[in-house]
Structure formats: C-alpha cells, structure tokens
Legacy VTK file of the C-alpha trace (Angstrom):
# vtk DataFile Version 3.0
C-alpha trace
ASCII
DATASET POLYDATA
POINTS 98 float
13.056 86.963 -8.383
16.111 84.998 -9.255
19.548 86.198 -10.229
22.593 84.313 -11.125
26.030 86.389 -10.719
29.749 84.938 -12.058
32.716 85.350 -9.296
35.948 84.459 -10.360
38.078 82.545 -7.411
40.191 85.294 -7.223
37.077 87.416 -6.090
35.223 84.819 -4.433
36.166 85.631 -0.707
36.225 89.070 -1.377
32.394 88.677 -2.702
31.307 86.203 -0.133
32.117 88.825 2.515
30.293 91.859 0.768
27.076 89.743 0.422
27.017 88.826 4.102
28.141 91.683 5.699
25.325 94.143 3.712
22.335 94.562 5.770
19.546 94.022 2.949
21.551 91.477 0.499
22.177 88.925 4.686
18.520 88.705 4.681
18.069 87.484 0.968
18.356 83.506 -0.228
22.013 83.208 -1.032
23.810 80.382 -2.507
27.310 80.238 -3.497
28.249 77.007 -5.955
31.534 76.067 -7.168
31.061 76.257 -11.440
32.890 73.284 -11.342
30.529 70.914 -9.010
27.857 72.397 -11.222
29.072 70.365 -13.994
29.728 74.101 -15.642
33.013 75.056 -17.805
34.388 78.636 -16.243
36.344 78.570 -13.045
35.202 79.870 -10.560
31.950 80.166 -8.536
28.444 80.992 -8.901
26.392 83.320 -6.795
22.580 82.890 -6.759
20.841 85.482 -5.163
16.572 84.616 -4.600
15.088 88.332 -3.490
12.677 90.954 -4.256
13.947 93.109 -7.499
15.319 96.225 -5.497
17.678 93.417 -3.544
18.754 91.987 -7.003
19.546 96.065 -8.085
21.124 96.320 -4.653
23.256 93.110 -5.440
24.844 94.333 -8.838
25.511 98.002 -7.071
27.596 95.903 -3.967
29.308 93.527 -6.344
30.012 95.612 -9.208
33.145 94.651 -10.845
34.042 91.960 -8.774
31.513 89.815 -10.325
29.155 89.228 -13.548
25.623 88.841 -14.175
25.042 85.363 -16.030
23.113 86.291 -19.031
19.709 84.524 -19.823
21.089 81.527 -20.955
23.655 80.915 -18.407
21.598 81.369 -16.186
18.868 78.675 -16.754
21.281 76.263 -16.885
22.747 77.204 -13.331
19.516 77.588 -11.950
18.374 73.850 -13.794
21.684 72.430 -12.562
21.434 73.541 -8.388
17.676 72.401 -8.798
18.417 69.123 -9.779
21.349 68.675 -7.332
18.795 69.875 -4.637
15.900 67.264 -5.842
18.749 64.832 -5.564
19.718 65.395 -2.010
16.067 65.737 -0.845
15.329 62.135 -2.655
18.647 60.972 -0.862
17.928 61.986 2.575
14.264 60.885 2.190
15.988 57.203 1.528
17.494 57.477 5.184
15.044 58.544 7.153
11.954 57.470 5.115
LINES 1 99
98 0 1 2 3 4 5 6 7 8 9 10 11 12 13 14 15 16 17 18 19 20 21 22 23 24 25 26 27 28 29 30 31 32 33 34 35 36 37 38 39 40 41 42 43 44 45 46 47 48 49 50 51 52 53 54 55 56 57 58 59 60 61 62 63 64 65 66 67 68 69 70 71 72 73 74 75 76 77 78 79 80 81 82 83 84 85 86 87 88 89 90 91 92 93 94 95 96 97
C-alpha cells in the first residue's frame, strides 16, 4: 500500500526526522521528493511512504499536522511522476553499463 503525504519546507526537516527516527515507519519504503523536481505546483516536498496499511495509519498518527495526505488525485499524479523519473534513470544507467 501506497501513500502520498504533503510537507511544507518549513516542516520538511522536522518530518524527515520523525519518519526516520520511528521504529516501524525506518523499516518502511520512504521517499522524500522536492514538489518542484516533480514538475508539481505547491512548494514544498512530497513524502511517499510504500508499507503495509497499519504503517500508513502509523504514518498520519507521527506526522499529524506537520504534513497532509495528498488526496486521490494528487496522488496519482505524484506517484505517475516519481515512476517515470525512476524508469528514466533505470533506462539511463542501463545506457552506461549496458
């Protein structure tokens, strides 16, 4: 299960530091994106968080305030826009050492 949570820069380190220093949220797939470099409007930074559903419940408990859950259509296109910038890397670094 995927989500996709909204940190403004203002809460980003603050965030970033709650994520990795909880115990169940460490072990998860995280990924932190700047909006910007994701070709997205809003300033700030996008948290994606890949983990079973009681992680994701655990996630929105640790961050609560300090950050916002994309809604459904948000986050598709987040999720759309880090897969295609991580099919475009793999291609790329299959060019060098292919």
């Amino acid at each position: 299960m995927k989500a996709v949570f909204f940190i403004s820069s203002e809460s980003y380190s603050k965030c970033k530091n709650a994520v990795y220093d909880d115990d169940l949220l460490s072990k998860q797939s995280i990924n932190f994106r700047e909006s910007k470099a994701l070709g997205m409007k809003k300033e700030g930074y996008y948290l994606e968080i890949d983990g079973s559903e009681d992680s994701i419940a655990h996630a929105k408990k640790v961050l609560g305030d300090m950050a916002e859950e994309a809604d459904k259509k948000e986050r598709k296109e987040v999720l759309n826009k880090i897969e295609e910038q991580e099919n475009s890397a793999a291609q790329g670094f299959g060019k060098i050492f292919g």
